[in-house]
ZAKOL-265395 format. One line per 10 residues: for each residue x, y, z of C-alpha. Coordinates in nm, 3 decimals. Layout:
N
X:Y:Z; ...
***
This chain:
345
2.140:10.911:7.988; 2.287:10.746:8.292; 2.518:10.523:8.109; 2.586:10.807:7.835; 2.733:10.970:8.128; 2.913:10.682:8.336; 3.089:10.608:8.013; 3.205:10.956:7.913; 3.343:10.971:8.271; 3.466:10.602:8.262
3.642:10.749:7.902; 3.815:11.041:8.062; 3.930:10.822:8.341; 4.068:10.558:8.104; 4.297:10.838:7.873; 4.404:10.969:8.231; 4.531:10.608:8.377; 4.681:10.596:7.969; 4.856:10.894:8.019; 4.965:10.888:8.358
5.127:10.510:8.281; 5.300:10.682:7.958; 5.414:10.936:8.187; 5.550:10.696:8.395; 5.683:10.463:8.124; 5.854:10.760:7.932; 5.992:10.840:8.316; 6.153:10.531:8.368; 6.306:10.475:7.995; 6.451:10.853:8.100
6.582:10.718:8.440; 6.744:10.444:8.279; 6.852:10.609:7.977; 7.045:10.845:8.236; 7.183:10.562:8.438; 7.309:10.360:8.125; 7.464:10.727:8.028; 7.596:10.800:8.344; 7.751:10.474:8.371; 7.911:10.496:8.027
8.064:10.779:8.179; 8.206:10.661:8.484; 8.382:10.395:8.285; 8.531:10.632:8.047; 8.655:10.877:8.360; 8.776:10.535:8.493; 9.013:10.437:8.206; 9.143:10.776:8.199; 9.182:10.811:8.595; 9.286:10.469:8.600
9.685:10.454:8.696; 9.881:10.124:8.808; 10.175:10.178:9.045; 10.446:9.912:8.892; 10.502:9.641:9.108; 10.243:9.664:9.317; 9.925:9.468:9.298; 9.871:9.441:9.685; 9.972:9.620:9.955; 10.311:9.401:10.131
10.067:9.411:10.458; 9.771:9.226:10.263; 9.789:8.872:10.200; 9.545:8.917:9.885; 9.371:9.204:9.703; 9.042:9.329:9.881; 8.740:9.365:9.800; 8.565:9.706:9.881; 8.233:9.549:9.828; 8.285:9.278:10.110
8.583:9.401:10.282; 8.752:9.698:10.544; 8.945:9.921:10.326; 9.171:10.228:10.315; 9.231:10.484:10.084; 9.478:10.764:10.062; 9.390:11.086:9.928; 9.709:11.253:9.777; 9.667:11.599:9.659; 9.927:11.788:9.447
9.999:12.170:9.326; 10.114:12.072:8.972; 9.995:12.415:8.849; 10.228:12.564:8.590; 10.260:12.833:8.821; 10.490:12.676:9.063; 10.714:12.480:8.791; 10.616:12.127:8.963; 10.487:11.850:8.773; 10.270:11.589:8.854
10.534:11.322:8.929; 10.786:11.580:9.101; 10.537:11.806:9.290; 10.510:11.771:9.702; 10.231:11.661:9.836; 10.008:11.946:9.992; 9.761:11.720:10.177; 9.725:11.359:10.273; 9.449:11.229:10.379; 9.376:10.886:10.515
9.046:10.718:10.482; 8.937:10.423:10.656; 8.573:10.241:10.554; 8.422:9.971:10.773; 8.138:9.781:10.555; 7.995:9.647:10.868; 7.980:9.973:11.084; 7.942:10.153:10.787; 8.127:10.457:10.929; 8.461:10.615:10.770
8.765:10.724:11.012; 8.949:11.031:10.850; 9.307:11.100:10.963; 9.460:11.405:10.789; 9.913:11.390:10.808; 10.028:11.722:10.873; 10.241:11.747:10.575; 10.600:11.886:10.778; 10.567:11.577:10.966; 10.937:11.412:11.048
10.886:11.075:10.939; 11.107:10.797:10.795; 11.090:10.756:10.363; 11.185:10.406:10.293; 11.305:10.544:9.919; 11.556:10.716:10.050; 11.619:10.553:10.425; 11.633:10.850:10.598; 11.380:11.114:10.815; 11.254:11.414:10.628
10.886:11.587:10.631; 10.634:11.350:10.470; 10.563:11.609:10.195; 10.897:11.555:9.998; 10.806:11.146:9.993; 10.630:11.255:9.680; 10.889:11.432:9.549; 11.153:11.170:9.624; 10.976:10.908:9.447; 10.600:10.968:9.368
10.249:10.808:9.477; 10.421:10.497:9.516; 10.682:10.657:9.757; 10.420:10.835:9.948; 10.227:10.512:10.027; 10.529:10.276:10.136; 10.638:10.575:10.362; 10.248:10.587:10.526; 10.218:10.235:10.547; 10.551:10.267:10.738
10.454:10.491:10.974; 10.077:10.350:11.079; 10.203:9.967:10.991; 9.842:9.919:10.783; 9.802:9.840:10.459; 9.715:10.142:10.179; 9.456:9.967:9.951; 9.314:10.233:9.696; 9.478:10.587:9.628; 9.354:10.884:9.479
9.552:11.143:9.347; 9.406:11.483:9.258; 9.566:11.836:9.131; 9.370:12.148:9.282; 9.216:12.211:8.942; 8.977:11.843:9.058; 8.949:11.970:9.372; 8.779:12.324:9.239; 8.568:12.152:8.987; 8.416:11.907:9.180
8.312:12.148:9.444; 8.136:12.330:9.184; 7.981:12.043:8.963; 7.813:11.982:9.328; 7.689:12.314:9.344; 7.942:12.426:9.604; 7.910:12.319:10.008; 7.861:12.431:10.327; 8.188:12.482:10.555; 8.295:12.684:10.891
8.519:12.938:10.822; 8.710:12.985:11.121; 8.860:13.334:11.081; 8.835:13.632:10.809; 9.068:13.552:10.538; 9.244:13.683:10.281; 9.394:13.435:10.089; 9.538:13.334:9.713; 9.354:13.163:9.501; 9.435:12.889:9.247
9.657:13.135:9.020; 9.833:13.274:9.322; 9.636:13.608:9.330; 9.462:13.775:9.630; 9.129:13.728:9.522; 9.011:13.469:9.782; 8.782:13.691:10.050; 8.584:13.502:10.299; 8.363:13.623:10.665; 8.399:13.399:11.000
8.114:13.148:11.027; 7.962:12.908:10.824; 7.968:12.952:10.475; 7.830:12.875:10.075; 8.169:12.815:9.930; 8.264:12.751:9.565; 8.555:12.540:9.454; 8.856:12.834:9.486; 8.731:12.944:9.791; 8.669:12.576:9.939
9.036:12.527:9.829; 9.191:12.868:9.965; 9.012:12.751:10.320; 9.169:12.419:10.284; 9.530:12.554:10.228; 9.550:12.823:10.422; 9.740:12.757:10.806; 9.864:13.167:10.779; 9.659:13.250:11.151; 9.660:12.905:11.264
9.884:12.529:11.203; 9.907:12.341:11.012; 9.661:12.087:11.265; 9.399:12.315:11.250; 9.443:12.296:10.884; 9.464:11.957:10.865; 9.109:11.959:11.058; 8.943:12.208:10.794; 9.038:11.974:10.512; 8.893:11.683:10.720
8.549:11.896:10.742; 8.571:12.002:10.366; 8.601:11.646:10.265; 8.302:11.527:10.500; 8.145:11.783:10.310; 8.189:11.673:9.982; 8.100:11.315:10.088; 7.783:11.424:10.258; 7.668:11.581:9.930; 7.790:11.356:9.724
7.599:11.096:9.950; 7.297:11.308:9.936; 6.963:11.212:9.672; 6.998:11.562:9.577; 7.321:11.523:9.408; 7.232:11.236:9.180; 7.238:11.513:8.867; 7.516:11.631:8.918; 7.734:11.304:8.902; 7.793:11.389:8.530
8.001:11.732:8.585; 8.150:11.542:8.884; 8.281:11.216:8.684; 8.408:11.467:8.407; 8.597:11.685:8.710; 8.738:11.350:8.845; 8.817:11.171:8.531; 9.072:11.508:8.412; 9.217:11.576:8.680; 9.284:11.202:8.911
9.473:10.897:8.924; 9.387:10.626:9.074; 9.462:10.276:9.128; 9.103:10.165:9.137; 8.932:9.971:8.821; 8.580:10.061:8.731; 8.395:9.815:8.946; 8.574:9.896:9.232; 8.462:10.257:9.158; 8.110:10.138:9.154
8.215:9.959:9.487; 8.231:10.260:9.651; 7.923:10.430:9.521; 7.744:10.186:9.648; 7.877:10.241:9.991; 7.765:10.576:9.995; 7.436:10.503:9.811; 7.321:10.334:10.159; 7.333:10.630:10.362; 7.530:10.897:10.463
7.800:10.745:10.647; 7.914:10.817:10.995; 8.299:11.017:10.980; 8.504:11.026:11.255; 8.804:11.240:11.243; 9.132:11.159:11.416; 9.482:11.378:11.432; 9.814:11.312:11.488; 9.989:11.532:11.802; 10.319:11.629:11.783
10.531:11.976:11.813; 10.660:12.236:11.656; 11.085:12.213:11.595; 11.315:12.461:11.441; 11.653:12.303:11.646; 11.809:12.254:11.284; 11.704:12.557:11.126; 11.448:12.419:10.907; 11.083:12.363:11.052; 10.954:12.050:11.141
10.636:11.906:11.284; 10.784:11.636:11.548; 10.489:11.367:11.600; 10.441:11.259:11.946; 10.512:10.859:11.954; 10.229:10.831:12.142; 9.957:10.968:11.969; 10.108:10.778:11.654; 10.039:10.430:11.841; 9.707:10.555:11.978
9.570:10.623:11.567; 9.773:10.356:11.413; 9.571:10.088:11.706; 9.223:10.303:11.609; 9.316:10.268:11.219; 9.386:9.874:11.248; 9.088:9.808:11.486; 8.876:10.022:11.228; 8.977:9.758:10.932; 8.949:9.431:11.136
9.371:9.337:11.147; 9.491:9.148:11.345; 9.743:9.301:11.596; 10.029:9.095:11.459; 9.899:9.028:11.139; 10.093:9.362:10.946; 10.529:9.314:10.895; 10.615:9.648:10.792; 10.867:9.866:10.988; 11.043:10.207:10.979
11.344:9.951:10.894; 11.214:9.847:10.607; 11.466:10.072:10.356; 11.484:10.074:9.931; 11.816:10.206:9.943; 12.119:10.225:10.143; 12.130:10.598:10.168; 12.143:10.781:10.493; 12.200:11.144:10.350; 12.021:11.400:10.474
11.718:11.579:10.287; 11.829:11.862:10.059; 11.465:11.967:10.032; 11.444:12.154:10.317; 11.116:12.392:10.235
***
């Protein structure tokens, strides 16, 4: 009877260690099925994201291409307003928001300097001073960089450019994200209607709303906004860093891959999700000081030269240059023109 028993039990243990490793088994032909999916995926967003700037391989301030795996890198983070609503198209449109994003592999921590985008700077397209948002205008992404790398002297390695529809969608394929809301607000949304009604305080936000909070500088500057885009896109990092969010990556690659262009290929892609797969990585933010001037009649933002050297020497220490090691200057022109700007909005 004994062994009548110690067998049925031995049975009933043997179809539960079956099961349990076919549960496991089917788990991990699911978890790979997903990653070999998910991967597919990426590399189809990257094709279609995937833009190369003519003539330019390497930044003039790098002596060879990077490596984001091994190396310090940058990345600027143009967004546009090519909506249909506002006539502008992609290649034509200001730029509403630059962001600049350094990554130090050893440190593993991110420095995030947002441009306020009526700063007075010098476009090398055109060789003359106007706010930083028409560079885009005046001569696209490609514009844009050369006139940033002209005013921090360090090399842009990786851009991304994204319309606000990418923006709204990957905020939502993440399930939305936490951000402080500094004021009540009452702003437009992404069709230009007064729909957009937030509280003070910390906040759930979805995509429009995350968007309308990032935009807005109404009751403020356009600092402070440059600061709330800086916390929106921590945000977005820390969830997109976080195990939670591994799910999710498929709405977020199909957000991306519609609505970005990018210089980066696909392994460089996976570069950078790699980076983030260690850890949530410390951000520090930095901003540029300046003033306020309306002497000609149009408004400009006036950057103090000193808080320009102070995050242009925190921006090359971040990436490891050498001091001497970058040759670009505010000299540097593409044309011989020294009109003045007849975009003056």
């Amino acid at each position: 009877m004994k062994n009548k028993k110690y067998k049925k039990r031995s049975s009933k243990a043997s179809l539960f260690i079956k099961v349990s490793l076919l549960l496991v088994a089917s788990l991990a032909i699911c978890v790979t099925a997903y990653g070999v999916y998910l991967t597919k995926q990426v590399e189809h967003a990257a094709d279609s994201a995937h833009e190369k700037l003519e003539g330019r391989d390497v930044s003039a301030l790098r002596e060879s291409k990077v490596e984001p795996i091994n190396d310090n890198v940058s990345i600027l983070f143009v967004g546009v307003d090519d909506s249909d609503n506002r006539g502008q198209g992609s290649d034509h449109s200001r730029s509403d928001a630059l962001v600049l994003a350094t990554l130090n592999n050893k440190t593993h921590t991110i420095k995030m300097l947002s441009i306020p985008r009526d700063s007075y700077v010098y476009i090398p397209k055109v060789g003359y001073k106007d706010k930083i948002t028409h560079a885009h205008a005046m001569g696209g992404t490609l514009t844009t960089i050369k006139t940033v790398e002209g005013l921090l002297d360090i090399p842009i390695d990786y851009y991304v450019r994204m319309n606000f529809n990418a923006f709204i969608d990957v905020v939502d394929a993440l399930g939305g994200i936490e951000a402080e809301v500094p004021y009540a607000l009452h702003e437009l949304d992404e069709f230009d209607k007064f729909t957009i009604n937030l509280k003070p305080g910390m906040q759930h936000l979805n995509g429009s709303e995350a968007l309308a909070l990032a935009r807005t500088r109404k009751q403020d500057s356009d600092i402070e906004r440059g600061k709330r885009q800086q916390e929106i896109l921590s945000a977005i990092i820390n969830k997109v860093s976080s195990v939670g969010s591994i799910s999710k990556y498929d709405d977020v690659i199909k957000a991306l891959g519609n609505n970005m262009k990018t210089d980066m290929t696909f392994d460089e892609m996976k570069s950078f999700l790699s980076y983030l797969t260690k850890g949530v990585p410390r951000i520090d933010t930095l901003n540029l000081e300046g003033t306020d001037d309306m002497s000609t009649g149009v408004y400009y933002y006036q950057l103090d030269p000193a808080s320009v050297n102070e995050v242009k020497e925190t921006l090359q220490n971040h990436l490891g240059l050498d001091e001497n090691s970058t040759s670009l200057t505010n000299n540097d022109t593409d044309s011989d023109s020294s009109e003045e700007s007849s975009i003056n909005n």
